[in-house]
Structures are given as C-alpha cells and as structure tokens.
ROKOLFI-177869 format. One line per 5 residues: number of its first residue (from 1); their letters; for each residue x, y, z of C-alpha. Coordinates in Angstrom, 3 decimals. Each point is the difference from the previous one (the first is absolute). Last residue first. Layout:
NUM> a> X/Y/Z ~ ...
END
This chain:
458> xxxxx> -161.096/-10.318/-15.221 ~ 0.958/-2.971/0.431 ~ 0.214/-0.825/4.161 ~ -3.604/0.246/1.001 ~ -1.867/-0.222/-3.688
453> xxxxx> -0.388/-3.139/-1.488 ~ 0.017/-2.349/3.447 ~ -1.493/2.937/2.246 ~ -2.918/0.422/-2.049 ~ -0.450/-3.799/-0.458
448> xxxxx> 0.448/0.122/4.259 ~ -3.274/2.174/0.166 ~ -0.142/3.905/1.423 ~ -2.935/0.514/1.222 ~ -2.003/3.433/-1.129
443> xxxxx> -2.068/-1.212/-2.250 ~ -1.420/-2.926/1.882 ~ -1.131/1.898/2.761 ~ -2.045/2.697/-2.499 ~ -1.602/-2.936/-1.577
438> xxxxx> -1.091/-1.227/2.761 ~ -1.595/3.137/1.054 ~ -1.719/0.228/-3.318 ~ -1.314/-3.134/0.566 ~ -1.730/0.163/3.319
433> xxxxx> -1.299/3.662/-0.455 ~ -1.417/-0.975/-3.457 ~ -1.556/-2.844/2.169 ~ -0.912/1.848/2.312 ~ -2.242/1.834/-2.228
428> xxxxx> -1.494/-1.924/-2.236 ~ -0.994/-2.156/3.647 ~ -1.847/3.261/0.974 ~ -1.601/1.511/-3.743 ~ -1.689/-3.423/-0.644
423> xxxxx> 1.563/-3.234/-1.375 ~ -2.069/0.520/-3.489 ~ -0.558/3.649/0.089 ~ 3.931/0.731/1.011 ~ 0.864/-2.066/-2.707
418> xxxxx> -2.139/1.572/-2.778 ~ 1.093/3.504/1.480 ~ 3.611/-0.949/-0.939 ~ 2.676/2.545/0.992 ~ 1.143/-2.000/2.833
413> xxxxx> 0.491/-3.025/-2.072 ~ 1.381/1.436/-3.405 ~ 2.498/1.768/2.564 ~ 1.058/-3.634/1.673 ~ 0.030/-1.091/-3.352
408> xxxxx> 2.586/2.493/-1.253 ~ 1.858/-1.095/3.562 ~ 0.208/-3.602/-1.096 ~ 0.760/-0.077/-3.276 ~ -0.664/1.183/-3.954
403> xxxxx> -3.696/0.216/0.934 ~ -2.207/-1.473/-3.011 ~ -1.018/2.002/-2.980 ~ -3.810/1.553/0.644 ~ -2.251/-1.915/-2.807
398> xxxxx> -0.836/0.530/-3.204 ~ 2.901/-2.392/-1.284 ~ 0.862/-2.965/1.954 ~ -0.337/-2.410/-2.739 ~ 3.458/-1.433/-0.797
393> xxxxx> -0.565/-2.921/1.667 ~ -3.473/-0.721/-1.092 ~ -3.635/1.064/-0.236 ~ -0.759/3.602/-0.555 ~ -2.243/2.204/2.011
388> xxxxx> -2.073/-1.728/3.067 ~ -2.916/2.218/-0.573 ~ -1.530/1.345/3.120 ~ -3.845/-0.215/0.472 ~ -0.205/2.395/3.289
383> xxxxx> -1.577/-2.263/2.046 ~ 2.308/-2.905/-1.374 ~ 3.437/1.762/0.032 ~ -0.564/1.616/3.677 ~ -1.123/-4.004/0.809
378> xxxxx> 3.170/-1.079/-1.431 ~ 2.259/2.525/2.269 ~ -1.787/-1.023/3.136 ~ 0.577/-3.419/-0.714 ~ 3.669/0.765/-0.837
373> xxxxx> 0.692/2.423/2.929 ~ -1.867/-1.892/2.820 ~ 2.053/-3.394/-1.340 ~ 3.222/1.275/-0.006 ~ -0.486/2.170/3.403
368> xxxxx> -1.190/-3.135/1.586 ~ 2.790/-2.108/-1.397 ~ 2.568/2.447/1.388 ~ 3.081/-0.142/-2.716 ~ 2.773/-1.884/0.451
363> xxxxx> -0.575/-2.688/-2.153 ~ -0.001/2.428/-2.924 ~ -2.741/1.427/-1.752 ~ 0.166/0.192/-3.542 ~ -2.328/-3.409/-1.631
358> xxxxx> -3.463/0.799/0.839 ~ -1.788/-2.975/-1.864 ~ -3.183/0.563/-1.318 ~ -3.118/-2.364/-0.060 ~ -2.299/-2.666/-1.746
353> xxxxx> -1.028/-2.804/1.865 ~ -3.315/-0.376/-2.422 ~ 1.858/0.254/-3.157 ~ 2.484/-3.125/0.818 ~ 3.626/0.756/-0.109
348> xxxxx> 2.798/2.604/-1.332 ~ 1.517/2.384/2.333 ~ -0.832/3.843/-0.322 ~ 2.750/1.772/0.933 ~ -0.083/3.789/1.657
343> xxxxx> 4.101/0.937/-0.052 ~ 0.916/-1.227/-3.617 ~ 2.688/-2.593/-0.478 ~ -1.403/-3.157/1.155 ~ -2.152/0.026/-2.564
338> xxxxx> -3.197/-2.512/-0.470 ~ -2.027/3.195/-0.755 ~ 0.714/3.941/0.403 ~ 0.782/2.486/2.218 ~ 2.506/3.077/0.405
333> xxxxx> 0.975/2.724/2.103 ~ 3.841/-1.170/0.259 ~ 1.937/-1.453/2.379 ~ -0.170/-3.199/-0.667 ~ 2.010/-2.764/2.040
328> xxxxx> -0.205/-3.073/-2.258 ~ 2.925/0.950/-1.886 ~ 0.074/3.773/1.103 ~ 3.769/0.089/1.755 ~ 0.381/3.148/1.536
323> xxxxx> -3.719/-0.363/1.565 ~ 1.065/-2.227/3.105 ~ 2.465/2.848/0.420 ~ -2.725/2.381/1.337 ~ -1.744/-2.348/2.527
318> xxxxx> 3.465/0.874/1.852 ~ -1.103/3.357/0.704 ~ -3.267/-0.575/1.541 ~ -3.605/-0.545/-0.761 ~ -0.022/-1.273/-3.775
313> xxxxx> -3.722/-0.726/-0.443 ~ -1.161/2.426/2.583 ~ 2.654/2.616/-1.194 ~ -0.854/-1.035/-3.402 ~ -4.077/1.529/0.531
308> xxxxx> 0.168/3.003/-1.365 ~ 1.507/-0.872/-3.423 ~ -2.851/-2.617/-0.129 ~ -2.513/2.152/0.156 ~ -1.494/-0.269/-3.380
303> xxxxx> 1.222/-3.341/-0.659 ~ -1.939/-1.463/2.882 ~ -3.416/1.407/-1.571 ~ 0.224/-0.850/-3.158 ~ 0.861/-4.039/1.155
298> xxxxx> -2.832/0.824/2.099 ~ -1.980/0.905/-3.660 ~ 1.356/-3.267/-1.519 ~ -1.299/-1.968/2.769 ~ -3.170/1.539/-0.270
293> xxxxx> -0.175/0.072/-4.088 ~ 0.495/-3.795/0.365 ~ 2.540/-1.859/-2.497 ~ -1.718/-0.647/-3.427 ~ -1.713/-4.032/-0.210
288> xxxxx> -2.883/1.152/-1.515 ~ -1.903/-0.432/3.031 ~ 2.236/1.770/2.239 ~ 2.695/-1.395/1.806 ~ 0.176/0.056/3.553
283> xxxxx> 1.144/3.214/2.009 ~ -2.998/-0.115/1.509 ~ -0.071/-3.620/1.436 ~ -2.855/-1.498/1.589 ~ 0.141/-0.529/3.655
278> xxxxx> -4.303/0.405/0.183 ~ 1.140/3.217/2.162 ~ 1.792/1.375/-3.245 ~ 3.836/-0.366/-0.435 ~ 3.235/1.859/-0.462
273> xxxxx> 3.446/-0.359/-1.201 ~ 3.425/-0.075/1.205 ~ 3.317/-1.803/0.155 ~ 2.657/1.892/1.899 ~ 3.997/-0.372/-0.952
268> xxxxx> 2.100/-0.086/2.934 ~ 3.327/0.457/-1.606 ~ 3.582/-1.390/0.725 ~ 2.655/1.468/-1.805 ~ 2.376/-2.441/-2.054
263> xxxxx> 3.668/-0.128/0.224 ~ 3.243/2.311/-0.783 ~ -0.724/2.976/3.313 ~ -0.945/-2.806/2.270 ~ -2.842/1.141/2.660
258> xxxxx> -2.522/1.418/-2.757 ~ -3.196/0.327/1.429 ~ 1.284/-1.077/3.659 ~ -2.535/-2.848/1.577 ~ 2.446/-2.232/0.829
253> xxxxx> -0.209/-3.146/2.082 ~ 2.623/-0.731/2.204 ~ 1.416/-3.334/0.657 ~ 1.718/-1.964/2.999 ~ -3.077/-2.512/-0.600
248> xxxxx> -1.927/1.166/3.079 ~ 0.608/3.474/-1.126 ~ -1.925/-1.009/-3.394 ~ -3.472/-1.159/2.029 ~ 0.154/3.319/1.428
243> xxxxx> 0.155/2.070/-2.634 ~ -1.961/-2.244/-2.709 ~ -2.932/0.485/2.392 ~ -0.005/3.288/0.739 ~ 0.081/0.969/-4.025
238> xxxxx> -2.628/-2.425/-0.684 ~ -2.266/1.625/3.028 ~ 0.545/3.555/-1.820 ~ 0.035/-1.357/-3.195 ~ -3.951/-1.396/1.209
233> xxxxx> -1.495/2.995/1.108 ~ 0.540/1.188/-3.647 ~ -2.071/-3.109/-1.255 ~ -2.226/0.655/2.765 ~ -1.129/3.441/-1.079
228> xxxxx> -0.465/-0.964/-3.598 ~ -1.904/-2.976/0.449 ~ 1.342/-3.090/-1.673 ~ 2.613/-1.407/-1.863 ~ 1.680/-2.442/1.671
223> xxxxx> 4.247/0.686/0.667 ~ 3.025/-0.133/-2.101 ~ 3.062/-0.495/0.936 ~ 3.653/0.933/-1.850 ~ 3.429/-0.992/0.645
218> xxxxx> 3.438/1.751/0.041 ~ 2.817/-2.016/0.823 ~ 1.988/0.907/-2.632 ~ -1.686/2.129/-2.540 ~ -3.196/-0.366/-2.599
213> xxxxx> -1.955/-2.432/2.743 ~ -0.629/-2.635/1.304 ~ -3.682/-0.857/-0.002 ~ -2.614/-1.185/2.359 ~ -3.724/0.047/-0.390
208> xxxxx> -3.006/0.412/2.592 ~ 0.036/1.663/3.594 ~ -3.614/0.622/1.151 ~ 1.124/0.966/3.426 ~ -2.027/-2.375/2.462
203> xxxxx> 2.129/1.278/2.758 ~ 1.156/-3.819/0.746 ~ -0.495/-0.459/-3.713 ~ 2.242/2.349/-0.507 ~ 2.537/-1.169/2.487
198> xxxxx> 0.078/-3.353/-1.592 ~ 0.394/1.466/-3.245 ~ 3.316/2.000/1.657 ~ 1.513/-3.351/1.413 ~ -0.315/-1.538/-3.274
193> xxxxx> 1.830/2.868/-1.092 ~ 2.836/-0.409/1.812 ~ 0.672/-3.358/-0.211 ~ -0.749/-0.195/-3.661 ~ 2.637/2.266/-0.701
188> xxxxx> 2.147/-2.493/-2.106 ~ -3.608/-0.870/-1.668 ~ -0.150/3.247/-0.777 ~ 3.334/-0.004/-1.812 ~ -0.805/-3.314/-2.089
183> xxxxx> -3.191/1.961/-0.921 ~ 1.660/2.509/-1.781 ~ -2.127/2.919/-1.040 ~ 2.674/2.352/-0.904 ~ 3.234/-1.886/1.355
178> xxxxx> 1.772/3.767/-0.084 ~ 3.440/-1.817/1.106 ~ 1.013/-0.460/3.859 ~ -1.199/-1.394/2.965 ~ 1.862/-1.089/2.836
173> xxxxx> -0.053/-3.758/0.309 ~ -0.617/-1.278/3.426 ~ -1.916/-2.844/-1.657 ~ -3.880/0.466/1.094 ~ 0.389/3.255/1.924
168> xxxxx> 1.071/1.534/-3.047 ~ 2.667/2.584/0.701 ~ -0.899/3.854/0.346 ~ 1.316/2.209/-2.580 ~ 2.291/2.819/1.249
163> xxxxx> -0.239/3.180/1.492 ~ 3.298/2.087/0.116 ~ 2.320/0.361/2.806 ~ 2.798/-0.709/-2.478 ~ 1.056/-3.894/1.135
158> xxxxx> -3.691/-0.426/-0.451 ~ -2.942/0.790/2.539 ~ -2.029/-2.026/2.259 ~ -3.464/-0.452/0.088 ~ 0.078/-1.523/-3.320
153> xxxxx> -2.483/1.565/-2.545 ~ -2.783/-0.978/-1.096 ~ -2.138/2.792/-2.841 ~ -3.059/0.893/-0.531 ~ -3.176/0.054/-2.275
148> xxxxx> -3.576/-0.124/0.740 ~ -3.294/0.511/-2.021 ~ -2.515/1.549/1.060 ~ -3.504/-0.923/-0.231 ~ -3.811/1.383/-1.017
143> xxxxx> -3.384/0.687/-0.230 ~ -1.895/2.883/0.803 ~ -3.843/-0.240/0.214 ~ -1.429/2.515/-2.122 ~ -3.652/1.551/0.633
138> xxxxx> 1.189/3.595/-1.046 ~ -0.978/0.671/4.009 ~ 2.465/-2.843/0.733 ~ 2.772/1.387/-1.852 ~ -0.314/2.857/2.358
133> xxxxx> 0.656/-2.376/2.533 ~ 2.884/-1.759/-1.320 ~ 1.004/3.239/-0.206 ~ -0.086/0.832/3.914 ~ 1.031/-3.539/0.855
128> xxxxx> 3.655/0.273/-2.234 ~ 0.412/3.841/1.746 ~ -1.440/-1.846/3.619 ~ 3.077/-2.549/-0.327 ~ 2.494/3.018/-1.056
123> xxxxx> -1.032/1.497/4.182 ~ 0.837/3.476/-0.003 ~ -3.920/1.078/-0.294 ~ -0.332/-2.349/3.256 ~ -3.789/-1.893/-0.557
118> xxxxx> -2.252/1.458/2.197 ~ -0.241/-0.155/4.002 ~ 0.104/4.308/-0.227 ~ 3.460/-0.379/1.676 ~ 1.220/-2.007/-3.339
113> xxxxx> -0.113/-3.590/-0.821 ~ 2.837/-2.372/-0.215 ~ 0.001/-3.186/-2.028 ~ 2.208/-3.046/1.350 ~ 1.120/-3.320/-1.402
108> xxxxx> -0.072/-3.054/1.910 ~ 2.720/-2.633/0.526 ~ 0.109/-3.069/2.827 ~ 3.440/-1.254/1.356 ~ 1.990/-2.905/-0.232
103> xxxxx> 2.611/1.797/-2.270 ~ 0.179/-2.012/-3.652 ~ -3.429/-1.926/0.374 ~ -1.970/3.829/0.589 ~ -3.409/-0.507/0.890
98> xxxxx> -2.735/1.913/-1.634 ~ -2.353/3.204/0.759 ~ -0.150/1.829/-3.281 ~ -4.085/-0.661/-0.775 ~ -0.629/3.580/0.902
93> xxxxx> 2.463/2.760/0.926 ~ 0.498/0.055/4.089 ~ -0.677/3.637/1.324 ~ 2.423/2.946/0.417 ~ -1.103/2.762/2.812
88> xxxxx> 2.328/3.418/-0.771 ~ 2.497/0.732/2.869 ~ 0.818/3.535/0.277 ~ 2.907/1.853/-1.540 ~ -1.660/3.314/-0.118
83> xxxxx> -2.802/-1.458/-2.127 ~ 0.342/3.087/-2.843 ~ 2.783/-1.755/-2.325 ~ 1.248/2.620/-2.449 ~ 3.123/0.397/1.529
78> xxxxx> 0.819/-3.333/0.813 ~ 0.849/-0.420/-4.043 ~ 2.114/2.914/-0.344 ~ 1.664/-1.242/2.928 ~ 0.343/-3.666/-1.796
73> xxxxx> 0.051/-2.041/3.655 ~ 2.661/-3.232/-0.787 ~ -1.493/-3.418/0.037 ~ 2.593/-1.129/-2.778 ~ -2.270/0.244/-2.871
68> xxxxx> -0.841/3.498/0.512 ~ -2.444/1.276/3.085 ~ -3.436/2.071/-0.108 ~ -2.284/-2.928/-0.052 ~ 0.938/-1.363/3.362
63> xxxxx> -0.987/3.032/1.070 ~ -3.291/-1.571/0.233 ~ 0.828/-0.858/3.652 ~ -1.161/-3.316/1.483 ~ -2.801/-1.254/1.973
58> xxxxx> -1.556/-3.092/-0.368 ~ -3.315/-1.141/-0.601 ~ -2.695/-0.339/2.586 ~ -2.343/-3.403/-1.209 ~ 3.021/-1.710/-2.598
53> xxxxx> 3.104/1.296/2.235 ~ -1.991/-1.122/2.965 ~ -0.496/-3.801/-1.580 ~ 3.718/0.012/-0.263 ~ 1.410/1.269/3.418
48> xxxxx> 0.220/-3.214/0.980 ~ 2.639/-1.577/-1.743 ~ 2.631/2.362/-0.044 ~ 0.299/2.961/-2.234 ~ 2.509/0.917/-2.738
43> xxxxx> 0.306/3.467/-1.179 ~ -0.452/1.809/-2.797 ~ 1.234/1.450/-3.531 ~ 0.489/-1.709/-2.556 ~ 1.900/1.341/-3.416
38> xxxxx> -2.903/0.881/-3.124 ~ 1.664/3.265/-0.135 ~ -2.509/2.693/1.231 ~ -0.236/-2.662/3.170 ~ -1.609/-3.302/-0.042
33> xxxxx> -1.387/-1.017/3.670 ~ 1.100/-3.168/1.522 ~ -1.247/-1.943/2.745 ~ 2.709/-2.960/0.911 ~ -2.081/-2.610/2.234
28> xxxxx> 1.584/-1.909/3.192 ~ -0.738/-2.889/2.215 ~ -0.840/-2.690/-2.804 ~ -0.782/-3.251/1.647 ~ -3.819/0.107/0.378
23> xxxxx> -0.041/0.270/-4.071 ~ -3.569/-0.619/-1.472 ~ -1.869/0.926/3.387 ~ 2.005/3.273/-0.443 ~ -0.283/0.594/-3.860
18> xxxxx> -3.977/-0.297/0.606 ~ -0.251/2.406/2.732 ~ 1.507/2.171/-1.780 ~ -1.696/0.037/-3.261 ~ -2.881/-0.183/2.242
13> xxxxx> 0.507/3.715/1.253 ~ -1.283/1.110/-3.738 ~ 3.201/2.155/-1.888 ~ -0.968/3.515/-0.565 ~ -1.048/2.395/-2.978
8> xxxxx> 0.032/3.286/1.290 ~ -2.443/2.051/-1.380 ~ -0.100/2.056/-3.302 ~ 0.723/3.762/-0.418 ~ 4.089/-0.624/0.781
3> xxx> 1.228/0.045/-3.805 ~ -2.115/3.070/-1.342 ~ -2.397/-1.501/-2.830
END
C-alpha cells in the first residue's frame, strides 16, 4: 500500500465548535505539525480563525520536512522536493483539540496533505496511518502506547555553563542521588506534576503512572494503552505539555537520549499488539498456554529489519551514547520474556493482554516513524511466517549484526528496500537526505572536548 493512496482523514467542524462554547475565554490556539523529527512545527492562531482552520485548512510549506533539528534547509534534502516551495494545505488531526492549563491557549495537531488533496507522502503521521491501514486489510486493529522518559533540568546553568538538576518546587531542594522510584522525591515535585495531570485531563491525555527514575531527576510516564495511531499522537501532546508547564516552574524538560554522559538514557519504549474487530486479542495465548505464533511471527518480522530501521530508533548522533552503557538500553537484535535485557520483551501478565515490548528507541525518536516501522515490520514477519530465532540475550544470531553508530545506520537506512517499502520511496528519501546531511555538519565542527585534549598538547 503506497503511503498517500487513502483519503484525508479530517477533524469534524464540531470539534470546534464544541472547544469554543467550552472555553469563551481562550483567544489563541497553537497548531502544530510534527516534522521528520517529531519537533512542532506551526503557528498559533487567534480565536476566530479556528472553525476555518477545521472547514479550509491551512497553508504551509512541506519543506518543513526537508530541515535538521534546528529548522535549518538540508540542501540535499530540498533537492528532491518537487512543490517549488509552495504552501501545502494541513488539516486539524482528530480528537487532538484540547486546552492548554500551562499557556492559556488551545492545542491541535496538524496533518498535511499533498497538491492532489491526499495525504502528504512526507508527512510520518500518514507513514503510521498508511500501515495501520494495511493492517486493516489483515483484519488487525493496532494496539498500543509509548512509554515516556525525560529529564528536568534547571533553567539556569551551573557555575560551568553546564545543565543542572532542577530544584523541587515543593522544598527548594535541588535534586540529587539516582532515588530510583522514590516516592519521597515525587512528592517533592508534586507541584509540578500536579500541574501536568491537570493539563492532561484538560487535553484529556490519558496520562497514567509516575516514576523517578534510574538518574537524577529523571522520571518516567506512562500513558493508556490504546489505538496505535493515538497512542503516538499522544507523546507528541505529552511532550508539549511537560514543555510548557516546566518553563513555568524555571525548569526544562529534556528529551535528549543521553543528555549526561555518566547517567541513564531515556527511551521511549513502544508497547504493541493487535486485535480483531470483536477487540479480542491476537497476540493472546493459545490454548495450551504457548505464546501466539502471530506475535511470535511480528517478533520475526521486526528482527529481520531491524538493522535498517536504528536510524528511526536512534535518529541522531547523541541517540548513539544512550547505547554505550547497555543495562537497560539494548542494543542488540534480541527478544525474549520478562527481560529487560533483550531488545523485543515480552512482559509477564494475563494471557489475553498479551504483547511485546519495543525496548531500543530512544526518547528522541519520531513516535510516528517508531510506530509505522515496528507495525509495519511485524506484519512483514506475519504474512511472510517469520521465525523469531533464539530467545535471550545472547540470541541475535541469524540475523544482520546491528549498526556500530550513527552514520553505519544512516547507510543500513538508505540502502534498505524494506524501509523504503514501509514509509514509501519519498519520505525514505528525505530522510536519508535529512540525516546524512546532519551527519556531515556534525563532522566537521570542531567541539571544545577536542580543543581541551588536543589544542595546546600535541
């Protein structure tokens, strides 16, 4: 299935209509459009230009797409877009209308559609819709959620210029020690996050558990599992939300991979499995209590290509140095049960909720691109009747050896045909372009460590 044969899926008018009547006060909405990188792109409109962004859209330029992290044009990247710089028409994504407590103003995310009124090839939203829809013509119902991990820091830096942990509001104490799952220290930072359940109930965001986590001032939410496509809509609105409501706390929340060089990574593991249209579970148990061939046939599937698909999972250079320390941070082609070791983890519970755990990508990764890849990578593994291979740590034999960094799985990426068939031959594209022309920036600046070992010794 080609990623822009379906039609645009667009937000009903009423959704409008309904967040206006609810809020007569609110005089300004943030629309926001997920680039190649998961950051937000948009503007923010007043009041009452709402209901005409919901019945004519709103214009702005796919190249969008074709920029690094920092909003920069890639060249390589521009190259290959065919719009001449034109405005493409975006439309409001479904069911992601909400207030915002933290700024005052509304929030809706964006989808863009191309010149032929389809769904924009470019856009990683329509890659995650395109195999949910294939997955729909197998009769499976994705199901799923992300998990979320990231840092607070202070807003301002140390004595140094580095970033430094953020003091509880609570006390005024900054934080410090690993506190791995201390409740004492979350109920220091009750202010805060109280603040950020209210604002996810004010977007109804399905926010769940809290946990601090394996480094200081690192912490860990979980959202509701449900359908695939708004489980990934709803990092996007998480990650929004935590970033405002932390300014107004003289924090900043940190979505880095690996943003302290001696303390834990941050992932954004992805918890998947599929159901019929009766909402029974495939990847249940089967009778004789053995895990399901299907689930162990995506599981198949995922390993096969998941060499390829590490630049999704580990998008830019500092994703890399999550992996130098492996406790909890696999980076290995491997799968097994109840282990937090292995890459593809089957958690232990009931054997009718029955699913996988994605455990590699970090929490800077695009959670559309995560989520198209590893669907669309365990429904190649179930049509084609994959074998998982061996179970465990140490089981990664029989299948491609992992990238040894970031530009050997920018070259695993481009030369993929799997990945260019599951995110289609235009967004493969520029986002080979993207990459490799980050890369290339990166390589050639010259960083203070360098300077510090090598300007004046040798």
């Amino acid at each position: 299935m080609t990623p822009n044969c379906r039609p645009s899926t667009r937000a009903d008018l009423s959704e409008a209509t309904a967040f206006l009547a609810a809020y007569p006060d609110v005089q300004a909405i943030d629309i926001v459009l997920s680039d190649l990188h998961g950051v937000g792109r948009g503007k923010i409109i007043r009041r009452h230009e709402l209901e005409s962004l919901f019945t004519s859209g709103r214009g702005m330029p796919a190249s969008l797409f074709a920029q690094d992290v920092s909003g920069h044009d890639v060249d390589a990247a521009i190259e290959v877009m065919a719009d001449g710089g034109g405005d493409s028409r975006c439309w409001p994504v479904p069911d992601t209308l909400g207030f915002q407590t933290a700024t005052g103003r509304g929030l809706v995310l964006l989808q863009i559609d191309g010149a032929d009124g389809l769904p924009h090839p470019l856009d990683p939203r329509n890659a995650l819709l395109t195999q949910i829809a294939r997955a729909d013509t197998l009769g499976f119902i994705p199901m799923g959620a992300l998990e979320l991990e990231f840092y607070l820091v202070d807003k301002d830096r140390d004595a140094d210029g580095r970033p430094q942990p953020a003091r509880a509001p609570m006390t005024g104490r900054r934080l410090s020690g690993t506190n791995c799952m201390s409740v004492d220290e979350l109920d220091e930072m009750a202010p805060f996050f109280d603040a950020v359940y209210e604002g996810a109930a004010a977007l109804d965001l399905p926010m769940e558990s809290l946990i601090s986590e394996y480094a200081v001032g690192q912490f860990e939410l979980t959202l509701h599992y449900r359908d695939l496509a708004g489980a990934a809509d709803d990092i996007v609105r998480s990650k929004r939300l935590l970033r405002t409501t932390a300014r107004r706390f003289g924090m900043e929340a940190c979505f880095m991979s690996k943003p302290f060089s001696q303390s834990s990574g941050s992932g954004m593991h992805l918890h998947l499995s599929l159901t019929d249209e009766s909402g029974a579970n495939i990847f249940g148990d089967q009778a004789d209590g053995h895990l399901s061939t299907v689930m162990l046939n995506a599981i198949g599937g995922i390993r096969s290509s998941m060499d390829a698909s590490m630049l999704v999972l580990a998008p830019v250079l500092n994703s890399w140095r999550r992996f130098a320390g492996t406790i909890y941070s696999p980076a290995a082609n491997t799968w097994g049960t109840e282990d937090r070791n292995v890459a593809l983890r089957i958690p232990e519970g009931s054997a009718r909720s029955r699913h996988f755990e994605h455990r590699v990508a970090g929490v800077d990764a695009n959670p559309y691109l995560v989520a198209a890849i590893t669907l669309g990578a365990a429904l190649d593994g179930i049509e084609a009747d994959t074998a998982p291979g061996a179970e465990g740590a140490g089981g990664a034999g029989g299948y491609p050896a992992m990238p040894g960094g970031w530009l050997e799985a920018i070259d695993r990426f481009e030369g993929s045909e799997v990945m260019k068939t599951l995110l289609g031959a235009p967004l493969h594209r520029i986002l080979s372009a993207v990459k490799r022309g980050e890369h290339e920036a990166l390589a050639v600046e010259v960083t203070d460590l360098e300077w510090q070992l090598y300007g004046t010794t040798i």
